[in-house]
C-alpha positions in Angstrom: 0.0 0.0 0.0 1.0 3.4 -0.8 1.8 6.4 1.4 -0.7 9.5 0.9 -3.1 7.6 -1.4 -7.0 8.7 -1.7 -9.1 7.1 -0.6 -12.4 6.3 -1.9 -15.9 4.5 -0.2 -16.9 1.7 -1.8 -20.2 0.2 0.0 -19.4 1.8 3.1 -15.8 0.7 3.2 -12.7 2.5 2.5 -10.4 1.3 -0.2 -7.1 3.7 -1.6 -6.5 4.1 -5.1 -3.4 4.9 -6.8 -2.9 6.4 -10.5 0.4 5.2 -12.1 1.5 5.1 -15.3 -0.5 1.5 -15.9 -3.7 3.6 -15.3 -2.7 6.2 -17.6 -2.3 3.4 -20.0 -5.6 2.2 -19.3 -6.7 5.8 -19.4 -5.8 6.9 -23.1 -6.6 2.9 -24.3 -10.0 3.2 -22.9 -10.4 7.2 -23.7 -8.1 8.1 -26.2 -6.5 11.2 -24.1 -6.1 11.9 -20.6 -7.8 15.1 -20.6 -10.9 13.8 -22.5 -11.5 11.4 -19.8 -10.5 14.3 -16.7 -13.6 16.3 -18.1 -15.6 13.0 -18.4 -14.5 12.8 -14.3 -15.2 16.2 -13.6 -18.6 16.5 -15.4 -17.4 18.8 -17.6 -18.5 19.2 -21.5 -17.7 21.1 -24.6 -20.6 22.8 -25.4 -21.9 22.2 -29.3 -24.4 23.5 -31.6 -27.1 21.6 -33.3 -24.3 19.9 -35.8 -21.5 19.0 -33.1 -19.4 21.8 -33.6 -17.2 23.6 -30.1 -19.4 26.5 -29.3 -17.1 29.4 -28.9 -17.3 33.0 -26.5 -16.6 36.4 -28.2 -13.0 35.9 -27.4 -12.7 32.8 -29.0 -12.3 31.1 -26.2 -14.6 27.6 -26.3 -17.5 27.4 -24.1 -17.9 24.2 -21.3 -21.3 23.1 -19.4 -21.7 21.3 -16.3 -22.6 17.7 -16.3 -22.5 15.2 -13.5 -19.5 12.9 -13.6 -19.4 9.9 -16.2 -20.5 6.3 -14.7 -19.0 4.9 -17.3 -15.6 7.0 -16.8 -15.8 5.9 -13.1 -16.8 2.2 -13.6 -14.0 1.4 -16.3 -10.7 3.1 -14.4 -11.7 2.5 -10.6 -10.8 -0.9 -10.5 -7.3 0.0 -12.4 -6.3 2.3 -9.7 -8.1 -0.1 -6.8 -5.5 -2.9 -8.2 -2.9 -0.4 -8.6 -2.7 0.6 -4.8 -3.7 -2.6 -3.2 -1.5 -4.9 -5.3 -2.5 -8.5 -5.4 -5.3 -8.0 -2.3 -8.4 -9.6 -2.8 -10.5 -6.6 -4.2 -13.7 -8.8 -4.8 -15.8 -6.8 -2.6 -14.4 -3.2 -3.7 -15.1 -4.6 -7.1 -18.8 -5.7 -6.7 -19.3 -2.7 -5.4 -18.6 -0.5 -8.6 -20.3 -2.6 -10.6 -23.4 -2.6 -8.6 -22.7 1.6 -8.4 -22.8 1.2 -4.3 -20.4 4.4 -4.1 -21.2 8.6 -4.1 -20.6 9.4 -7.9 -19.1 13.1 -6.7 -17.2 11.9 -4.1 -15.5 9.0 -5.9 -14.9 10.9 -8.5 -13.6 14.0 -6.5 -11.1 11.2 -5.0 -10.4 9.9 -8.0 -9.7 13.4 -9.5 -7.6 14.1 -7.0 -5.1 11.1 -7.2 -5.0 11.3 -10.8 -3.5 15.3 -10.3 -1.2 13.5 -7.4 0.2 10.9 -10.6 1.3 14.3 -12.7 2.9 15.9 -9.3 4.8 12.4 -8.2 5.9 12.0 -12.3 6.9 16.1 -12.8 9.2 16.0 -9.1 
């Protein structure tokens, strides 16, 4: 287990996490770029007109909305970074709980948020 790791609830247990480069991996495999799956996370979205194009302000600049954070962006990296800081432990419960979505979407993904911006600190020391 890993010093300074979230932590994340997981069916009214605590379980860390811990972005590496293995979840990056997963990350761009799964999402094609990190940052397209940190606004998935954050429940953030490019907003588009009626034929998909970027919206953009008077300065160019192009426009987000709020959304509430992507299941699917959750369900499909969690377990990497549950695996990640708990090595070979058994993680059957942890993972029976994310696919039966027994966690707080915003918190998890908060947590999970905030250990992947911990990955990018550890890597750019």
């Amino acid at each position: 287990m890993f010093e300074h790791a979230e932590k994340v609830v997981l069916a009214g247990k605590e379980y860390p996490i811990r972005c590496d480069i293995n979840v990056l991996a997963e990350i761009q495999d799964q999402f094609d770029t990190i940052p397209n799956f940190e606004m998935l996370l954050t429940g953030v979205k490019i907003r588009k007109d009626k034929d998909g194009n970027a919206l953009l302000d008077h300065d160019n600049k192009i426009l987000f909305d709020r959304c509430d954070p992507s299941v699917r962006a959750i369900a499909a990296i969690l377990p990497c970074m549950l695996r990640e800081a708990c090595g070979g432990g058994d993680l059957s419960e942890a993972l029976d709980a994310v696919a039966n979505a027994r966690f707080d979407l915003y918190g998890t993904a908060l947590q999970m948020h905030k250990e992947l911006d911990k990955c990018f600190e550890r890597k750019n020391v």
